[in-house]
N, CA, C and O atoms as a printed pandas DataFrame, in Angstrom:
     atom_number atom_name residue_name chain_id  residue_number  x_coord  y_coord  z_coord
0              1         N          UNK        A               1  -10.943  -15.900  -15.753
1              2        CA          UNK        A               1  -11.242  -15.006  -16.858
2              3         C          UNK        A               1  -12.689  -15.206  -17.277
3              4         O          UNK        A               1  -13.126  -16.356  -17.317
4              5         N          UNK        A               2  -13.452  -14.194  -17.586
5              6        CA          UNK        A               2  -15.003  -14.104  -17.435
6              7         C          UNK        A               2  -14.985  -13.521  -19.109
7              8         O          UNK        A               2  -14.968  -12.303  -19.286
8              9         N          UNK        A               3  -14.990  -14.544  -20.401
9             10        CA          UNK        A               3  -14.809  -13.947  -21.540
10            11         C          UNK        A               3  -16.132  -13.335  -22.302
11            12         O          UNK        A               3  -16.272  -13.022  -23.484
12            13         N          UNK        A               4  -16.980  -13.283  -21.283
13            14        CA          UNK        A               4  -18.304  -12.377  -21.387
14            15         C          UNK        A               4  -17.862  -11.177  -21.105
15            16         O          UNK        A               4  -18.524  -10.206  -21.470
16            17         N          UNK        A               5  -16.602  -11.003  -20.370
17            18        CA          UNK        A               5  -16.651   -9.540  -19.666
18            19         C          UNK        A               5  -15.433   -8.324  -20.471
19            20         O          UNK        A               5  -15.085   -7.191  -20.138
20            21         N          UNK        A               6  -14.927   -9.490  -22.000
21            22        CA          UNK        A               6  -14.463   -8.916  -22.605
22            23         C          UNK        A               6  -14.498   -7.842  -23.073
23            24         O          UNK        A               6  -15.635   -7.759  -23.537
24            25         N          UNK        A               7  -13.670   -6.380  -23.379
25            26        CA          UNK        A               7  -14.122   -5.608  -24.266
26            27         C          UNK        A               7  -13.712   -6.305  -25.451
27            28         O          UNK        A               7  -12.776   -7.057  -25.724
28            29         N          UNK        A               8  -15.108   -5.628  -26.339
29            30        CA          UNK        A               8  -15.368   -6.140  -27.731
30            31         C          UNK        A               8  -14.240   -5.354  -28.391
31            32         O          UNK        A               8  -13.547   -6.106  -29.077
32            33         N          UNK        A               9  -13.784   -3.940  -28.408
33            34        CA          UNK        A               9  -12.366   -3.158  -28.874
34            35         C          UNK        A               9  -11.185   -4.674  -29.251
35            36         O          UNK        A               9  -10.711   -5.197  -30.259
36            37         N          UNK        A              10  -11.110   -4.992  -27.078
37            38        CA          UNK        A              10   -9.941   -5.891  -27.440
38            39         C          UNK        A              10  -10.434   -7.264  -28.444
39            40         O          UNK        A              10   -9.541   -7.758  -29.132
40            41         N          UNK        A              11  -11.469   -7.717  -28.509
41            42        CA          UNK        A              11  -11.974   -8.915  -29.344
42            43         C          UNK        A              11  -11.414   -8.594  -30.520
43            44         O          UNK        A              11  -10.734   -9.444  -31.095
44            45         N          UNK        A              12  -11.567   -7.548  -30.980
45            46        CA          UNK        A              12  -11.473   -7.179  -32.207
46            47         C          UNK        A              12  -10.164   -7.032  -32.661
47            48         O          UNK        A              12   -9.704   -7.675  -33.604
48            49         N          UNK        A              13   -9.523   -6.161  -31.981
49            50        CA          UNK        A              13   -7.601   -6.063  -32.581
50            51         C          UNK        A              13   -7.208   -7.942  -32.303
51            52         O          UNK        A              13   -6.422   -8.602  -32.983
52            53         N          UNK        A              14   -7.958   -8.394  -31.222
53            54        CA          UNK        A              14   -7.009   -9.821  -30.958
54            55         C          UNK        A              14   -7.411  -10.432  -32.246
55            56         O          UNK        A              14   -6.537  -11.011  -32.891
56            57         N          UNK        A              15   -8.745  -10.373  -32.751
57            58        CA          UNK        A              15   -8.997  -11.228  -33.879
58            59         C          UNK        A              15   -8.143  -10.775  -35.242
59            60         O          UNK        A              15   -7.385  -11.494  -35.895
60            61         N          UNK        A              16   -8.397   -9.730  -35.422
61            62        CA          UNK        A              16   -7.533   -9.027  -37.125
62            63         C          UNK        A              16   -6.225   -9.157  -36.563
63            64         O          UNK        A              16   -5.403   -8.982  -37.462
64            65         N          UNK        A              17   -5.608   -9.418  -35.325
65            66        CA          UNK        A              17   -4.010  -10.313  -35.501
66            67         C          UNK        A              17   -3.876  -11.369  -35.663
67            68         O          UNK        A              17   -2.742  -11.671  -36.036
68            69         N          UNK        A              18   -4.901  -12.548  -35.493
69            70        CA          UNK        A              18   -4.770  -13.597  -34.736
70            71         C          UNK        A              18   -4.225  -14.471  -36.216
71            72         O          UNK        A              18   -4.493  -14.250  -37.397
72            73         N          UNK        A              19   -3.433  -15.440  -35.631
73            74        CA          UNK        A              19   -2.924  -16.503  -36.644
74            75         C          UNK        A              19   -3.948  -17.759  -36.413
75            76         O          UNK        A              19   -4.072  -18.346  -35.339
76            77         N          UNK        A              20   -4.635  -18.053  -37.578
77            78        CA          UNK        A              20   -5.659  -19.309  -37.930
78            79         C          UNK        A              20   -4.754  -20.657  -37.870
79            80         O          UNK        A              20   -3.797  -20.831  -38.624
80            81         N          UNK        A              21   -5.132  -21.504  -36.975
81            82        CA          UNK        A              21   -4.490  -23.571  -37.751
82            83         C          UNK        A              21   -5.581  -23.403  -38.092
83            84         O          UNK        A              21   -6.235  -22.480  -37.605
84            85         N          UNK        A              22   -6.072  -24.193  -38.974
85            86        CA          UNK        A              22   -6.298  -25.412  -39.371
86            87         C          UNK        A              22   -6.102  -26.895  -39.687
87            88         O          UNK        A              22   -5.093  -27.061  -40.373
88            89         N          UNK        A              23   -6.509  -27.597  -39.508
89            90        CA          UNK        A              23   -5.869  -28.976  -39.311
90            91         C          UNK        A              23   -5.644  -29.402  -40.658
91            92         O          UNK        A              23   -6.384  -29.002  -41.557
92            93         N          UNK        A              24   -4.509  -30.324  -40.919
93            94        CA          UNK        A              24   -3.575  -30.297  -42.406
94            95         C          UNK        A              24   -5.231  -31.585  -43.150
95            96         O          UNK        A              24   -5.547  -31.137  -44.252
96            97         N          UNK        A              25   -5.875  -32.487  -42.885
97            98        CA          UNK        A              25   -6.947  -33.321  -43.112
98            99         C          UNK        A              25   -8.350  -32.471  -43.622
99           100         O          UNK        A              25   -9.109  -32.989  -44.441
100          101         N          UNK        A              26   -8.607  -31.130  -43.057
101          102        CA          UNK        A              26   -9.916  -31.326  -42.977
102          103         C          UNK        A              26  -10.271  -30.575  -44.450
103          104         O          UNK        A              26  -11.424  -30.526  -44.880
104          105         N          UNK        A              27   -9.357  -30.121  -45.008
105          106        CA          UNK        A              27   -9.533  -29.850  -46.614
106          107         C          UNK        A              27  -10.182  -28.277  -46.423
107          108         O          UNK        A              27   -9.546  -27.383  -45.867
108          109         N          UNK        A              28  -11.379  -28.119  -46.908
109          110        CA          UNK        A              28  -12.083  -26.882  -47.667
110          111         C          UNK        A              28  -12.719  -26.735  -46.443
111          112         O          UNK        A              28  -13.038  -25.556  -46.292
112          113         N          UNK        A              29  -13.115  -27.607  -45.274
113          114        CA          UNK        A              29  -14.331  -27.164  -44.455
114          115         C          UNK        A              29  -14.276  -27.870  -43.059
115          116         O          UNK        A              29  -14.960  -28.733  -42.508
116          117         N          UNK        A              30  -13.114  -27.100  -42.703
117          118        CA          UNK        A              30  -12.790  -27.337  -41.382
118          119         C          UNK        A              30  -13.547  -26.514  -39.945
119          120         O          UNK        A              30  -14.520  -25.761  -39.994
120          121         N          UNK        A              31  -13.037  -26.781  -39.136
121          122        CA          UNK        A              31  -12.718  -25.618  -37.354
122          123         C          UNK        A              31  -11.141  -25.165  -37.366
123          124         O          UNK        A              31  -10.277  -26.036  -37.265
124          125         N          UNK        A              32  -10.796  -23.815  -37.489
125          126        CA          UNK        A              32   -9.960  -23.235  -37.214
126          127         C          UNK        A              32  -10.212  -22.888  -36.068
127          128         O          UNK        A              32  -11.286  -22.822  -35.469
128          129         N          UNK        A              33   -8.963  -22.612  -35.699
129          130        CA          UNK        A              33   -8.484  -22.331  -34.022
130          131         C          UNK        A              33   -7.616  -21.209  -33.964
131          132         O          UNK        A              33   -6.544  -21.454  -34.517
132          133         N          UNK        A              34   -7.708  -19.954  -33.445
133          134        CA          UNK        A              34   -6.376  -18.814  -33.139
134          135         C          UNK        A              34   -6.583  -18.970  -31.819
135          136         O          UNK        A              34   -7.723  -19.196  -31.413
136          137         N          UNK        A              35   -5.317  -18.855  -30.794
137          138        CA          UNK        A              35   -5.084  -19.222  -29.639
138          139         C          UNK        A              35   -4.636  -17.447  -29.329
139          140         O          UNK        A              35   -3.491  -17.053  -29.552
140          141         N          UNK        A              36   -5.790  -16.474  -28.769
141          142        CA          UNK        A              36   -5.405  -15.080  -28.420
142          143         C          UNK        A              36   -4.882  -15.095  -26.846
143          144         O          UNK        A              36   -4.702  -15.997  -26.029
144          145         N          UNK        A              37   -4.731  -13.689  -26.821
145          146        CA          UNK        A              37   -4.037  -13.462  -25.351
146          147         C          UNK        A              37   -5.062  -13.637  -24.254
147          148         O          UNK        A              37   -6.233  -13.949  -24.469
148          149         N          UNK        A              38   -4.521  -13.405  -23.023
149          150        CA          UNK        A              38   -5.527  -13.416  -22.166
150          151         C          UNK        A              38   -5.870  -15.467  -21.772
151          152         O          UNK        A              38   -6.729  -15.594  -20.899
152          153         N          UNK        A              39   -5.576  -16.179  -22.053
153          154        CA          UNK        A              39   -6.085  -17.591  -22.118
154          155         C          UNK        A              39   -7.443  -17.731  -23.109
155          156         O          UNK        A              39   -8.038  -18.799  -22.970
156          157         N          UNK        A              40   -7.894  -16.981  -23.891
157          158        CA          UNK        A              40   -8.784  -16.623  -24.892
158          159         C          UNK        A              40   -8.644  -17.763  -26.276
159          160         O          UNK        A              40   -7.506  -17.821  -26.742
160          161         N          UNK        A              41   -9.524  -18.504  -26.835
161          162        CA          UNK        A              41   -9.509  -19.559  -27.865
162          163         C          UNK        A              41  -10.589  -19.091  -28.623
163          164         O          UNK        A              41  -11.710  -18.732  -28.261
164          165         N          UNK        A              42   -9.996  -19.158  -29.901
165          166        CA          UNK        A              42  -11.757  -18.735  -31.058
166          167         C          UNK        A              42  -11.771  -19.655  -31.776
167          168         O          UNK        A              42  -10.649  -19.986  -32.160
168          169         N          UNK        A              43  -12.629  -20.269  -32.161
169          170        CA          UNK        A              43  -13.089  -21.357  -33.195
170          171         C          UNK        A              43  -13.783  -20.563  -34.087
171          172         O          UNK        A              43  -14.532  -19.656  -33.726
172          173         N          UNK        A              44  -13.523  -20.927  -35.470
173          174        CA          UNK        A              44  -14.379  -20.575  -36.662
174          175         C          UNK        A              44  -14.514  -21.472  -37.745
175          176         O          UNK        A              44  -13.797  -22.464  -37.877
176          177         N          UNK        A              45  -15.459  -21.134  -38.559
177          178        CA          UNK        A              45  -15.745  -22.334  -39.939
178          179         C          UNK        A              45  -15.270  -21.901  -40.785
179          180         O          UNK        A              45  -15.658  -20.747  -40.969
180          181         N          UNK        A              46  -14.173  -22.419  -41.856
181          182        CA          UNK        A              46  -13.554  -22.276  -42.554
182          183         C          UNK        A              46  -14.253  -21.469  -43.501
183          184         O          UNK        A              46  -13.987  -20.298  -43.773
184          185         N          UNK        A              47  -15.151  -22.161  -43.979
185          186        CA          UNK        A              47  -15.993  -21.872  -44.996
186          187         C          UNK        A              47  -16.774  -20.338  -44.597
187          188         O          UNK        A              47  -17.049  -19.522  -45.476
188          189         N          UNK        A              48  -17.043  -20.130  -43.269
189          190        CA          UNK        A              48  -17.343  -18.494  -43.389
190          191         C          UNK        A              48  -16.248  -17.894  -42.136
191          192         O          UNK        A              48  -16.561  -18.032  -40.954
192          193         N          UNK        A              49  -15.253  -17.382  -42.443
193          194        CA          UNK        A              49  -14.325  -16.821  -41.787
194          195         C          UNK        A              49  -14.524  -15.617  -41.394
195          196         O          UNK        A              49  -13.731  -15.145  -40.580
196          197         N          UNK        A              50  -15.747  -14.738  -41.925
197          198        CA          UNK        A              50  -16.284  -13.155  -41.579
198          199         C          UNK        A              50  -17.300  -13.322  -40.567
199          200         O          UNK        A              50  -17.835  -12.277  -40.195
200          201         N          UNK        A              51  -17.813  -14.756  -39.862
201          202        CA          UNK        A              51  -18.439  -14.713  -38.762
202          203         C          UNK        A              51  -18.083  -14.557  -37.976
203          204         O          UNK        A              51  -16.901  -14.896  -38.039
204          205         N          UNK        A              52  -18.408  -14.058  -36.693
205          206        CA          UNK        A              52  -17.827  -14.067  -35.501
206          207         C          UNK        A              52  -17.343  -15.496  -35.264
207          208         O          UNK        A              52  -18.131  -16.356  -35.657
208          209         N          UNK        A              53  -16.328  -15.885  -34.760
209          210        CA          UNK        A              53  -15.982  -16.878  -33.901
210          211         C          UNK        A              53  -16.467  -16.993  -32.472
211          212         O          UNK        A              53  -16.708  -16.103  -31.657
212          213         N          UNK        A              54  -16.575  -18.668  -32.343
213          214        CA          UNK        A              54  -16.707  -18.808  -30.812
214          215         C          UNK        A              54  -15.853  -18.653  -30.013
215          216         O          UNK        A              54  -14.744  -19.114  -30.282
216          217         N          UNK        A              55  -16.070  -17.916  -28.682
217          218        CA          UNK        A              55  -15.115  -17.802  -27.959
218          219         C          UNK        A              55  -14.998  -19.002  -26.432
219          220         O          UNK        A              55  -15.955  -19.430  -25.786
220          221         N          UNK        A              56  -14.188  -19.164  -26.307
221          222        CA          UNK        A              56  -13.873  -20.160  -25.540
222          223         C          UNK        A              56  -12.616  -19.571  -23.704
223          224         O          UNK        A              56  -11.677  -18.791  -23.863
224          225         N          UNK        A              57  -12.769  -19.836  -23.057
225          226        CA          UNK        A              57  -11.832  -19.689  -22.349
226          227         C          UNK        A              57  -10.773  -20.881  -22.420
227          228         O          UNK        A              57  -11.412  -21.770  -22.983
228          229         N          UNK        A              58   -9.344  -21.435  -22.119
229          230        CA          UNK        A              58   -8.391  -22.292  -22.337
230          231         C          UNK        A              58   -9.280  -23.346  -21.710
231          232         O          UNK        A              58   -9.672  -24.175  -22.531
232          233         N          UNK        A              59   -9.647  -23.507  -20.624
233          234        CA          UNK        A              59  -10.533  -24.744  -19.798
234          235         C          UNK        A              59  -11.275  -25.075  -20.208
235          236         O          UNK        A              59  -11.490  -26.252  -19.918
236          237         N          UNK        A              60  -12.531  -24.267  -21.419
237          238        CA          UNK        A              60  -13.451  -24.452  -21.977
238          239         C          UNK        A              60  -12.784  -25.438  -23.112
239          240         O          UNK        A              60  -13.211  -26.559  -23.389
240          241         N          UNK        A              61  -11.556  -24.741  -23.757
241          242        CA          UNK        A              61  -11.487  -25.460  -24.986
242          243         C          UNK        A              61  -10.520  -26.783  -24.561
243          244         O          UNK        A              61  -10.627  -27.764  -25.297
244          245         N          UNK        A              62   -9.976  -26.835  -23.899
245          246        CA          UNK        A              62   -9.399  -28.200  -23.053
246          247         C          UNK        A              62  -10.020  -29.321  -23.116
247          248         O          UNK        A              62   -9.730  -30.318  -23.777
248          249         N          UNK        A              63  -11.374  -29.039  -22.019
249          250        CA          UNK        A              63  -12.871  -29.751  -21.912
250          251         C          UNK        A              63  -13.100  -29.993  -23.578
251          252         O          UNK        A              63  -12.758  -31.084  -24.034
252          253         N          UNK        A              64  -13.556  -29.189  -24.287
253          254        CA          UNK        A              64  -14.017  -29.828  -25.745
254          255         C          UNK        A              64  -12.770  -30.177  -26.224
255          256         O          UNK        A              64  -12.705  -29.009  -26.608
256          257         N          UNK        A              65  -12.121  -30.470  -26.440
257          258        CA          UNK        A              65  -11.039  -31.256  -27.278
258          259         C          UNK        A              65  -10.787  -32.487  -26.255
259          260         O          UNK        A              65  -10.365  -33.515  -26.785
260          261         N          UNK        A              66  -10.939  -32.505  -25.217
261          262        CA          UNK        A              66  -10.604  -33.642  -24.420
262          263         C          UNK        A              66  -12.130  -34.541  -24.329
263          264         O          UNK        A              66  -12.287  -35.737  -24.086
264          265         N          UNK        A              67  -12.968  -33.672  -24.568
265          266        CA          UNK        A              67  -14.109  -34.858  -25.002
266          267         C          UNK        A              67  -14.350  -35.139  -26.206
267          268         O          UNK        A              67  -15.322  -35.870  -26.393
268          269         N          UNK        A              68  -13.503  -34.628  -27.510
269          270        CA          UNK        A              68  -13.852  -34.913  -28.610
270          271         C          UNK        A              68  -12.493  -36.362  -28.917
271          272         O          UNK        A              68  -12.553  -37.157  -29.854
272          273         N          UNK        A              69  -11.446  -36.337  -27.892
273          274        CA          UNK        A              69  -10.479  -37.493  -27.829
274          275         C          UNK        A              69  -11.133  -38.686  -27.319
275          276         O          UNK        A              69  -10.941  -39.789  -27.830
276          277         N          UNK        A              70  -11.967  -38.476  -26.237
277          278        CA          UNK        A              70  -12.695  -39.503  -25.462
278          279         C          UNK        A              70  -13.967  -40.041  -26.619
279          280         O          UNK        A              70  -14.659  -41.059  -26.589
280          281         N          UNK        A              71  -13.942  -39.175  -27.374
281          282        CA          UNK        A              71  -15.256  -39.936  -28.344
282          283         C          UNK        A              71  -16.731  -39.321  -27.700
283          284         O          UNK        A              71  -17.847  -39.774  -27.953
284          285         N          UNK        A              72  -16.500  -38.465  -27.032
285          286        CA          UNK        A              72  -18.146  -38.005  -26.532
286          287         C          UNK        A              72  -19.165  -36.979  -27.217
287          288         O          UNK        A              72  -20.225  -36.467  -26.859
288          289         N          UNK        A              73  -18.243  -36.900  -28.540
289          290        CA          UNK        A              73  -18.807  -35.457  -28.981
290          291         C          UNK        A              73  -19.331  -36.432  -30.515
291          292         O          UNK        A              73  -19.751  -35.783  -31.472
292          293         N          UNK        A              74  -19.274  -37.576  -30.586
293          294        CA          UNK        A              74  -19.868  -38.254  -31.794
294          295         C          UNK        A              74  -21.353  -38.141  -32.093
295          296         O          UNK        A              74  -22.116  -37.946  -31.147
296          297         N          UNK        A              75  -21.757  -38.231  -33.140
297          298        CA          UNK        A              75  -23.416  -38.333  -33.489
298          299         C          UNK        A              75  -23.708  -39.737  -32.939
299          300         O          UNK        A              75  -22.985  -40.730  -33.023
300          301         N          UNK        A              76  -25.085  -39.601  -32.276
301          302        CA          UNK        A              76  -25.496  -40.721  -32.036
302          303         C          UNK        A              76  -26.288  -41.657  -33.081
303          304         O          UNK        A              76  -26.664  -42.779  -32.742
């Protein structure tokens, strides 16, 4: 899946359906996550929810959550 090669139409109905987590810890100013069709992942900031979200393919967001378990995504 090439999520550059999305139509923006479908971006759009997937997003105004999509169901937000947020993680029960991160309070007022988290990364939300809606898990859309297609293997499609959006991340957004709590705090501005009218931005576009990042889009991710499932492997993409795999890779970042599996390096944020490994500890690689820390400030140095």
């Amino acid at each position: 899946m090439n999520k550059n090669a999305l139509d923006p139409a479908w971006i759009a109905d997937q997003l105004t359906g999509a169901t937000w987590q947020t993680a029960s810890s991160g309070g007022q100013t988290c990364v939300q996550v809606a898990f859309l069709d297609q293997g499609i992942v959006a991340l957004r900031d709590s705090k501005n929810p009218d931005q576009p979200p990042h889009l991710f393919t499932d492997a993409e967001y795999d890779a970042f959550v599996a390096g944020i378990q490994r500890g690689e995504l820390r400030r140095p």
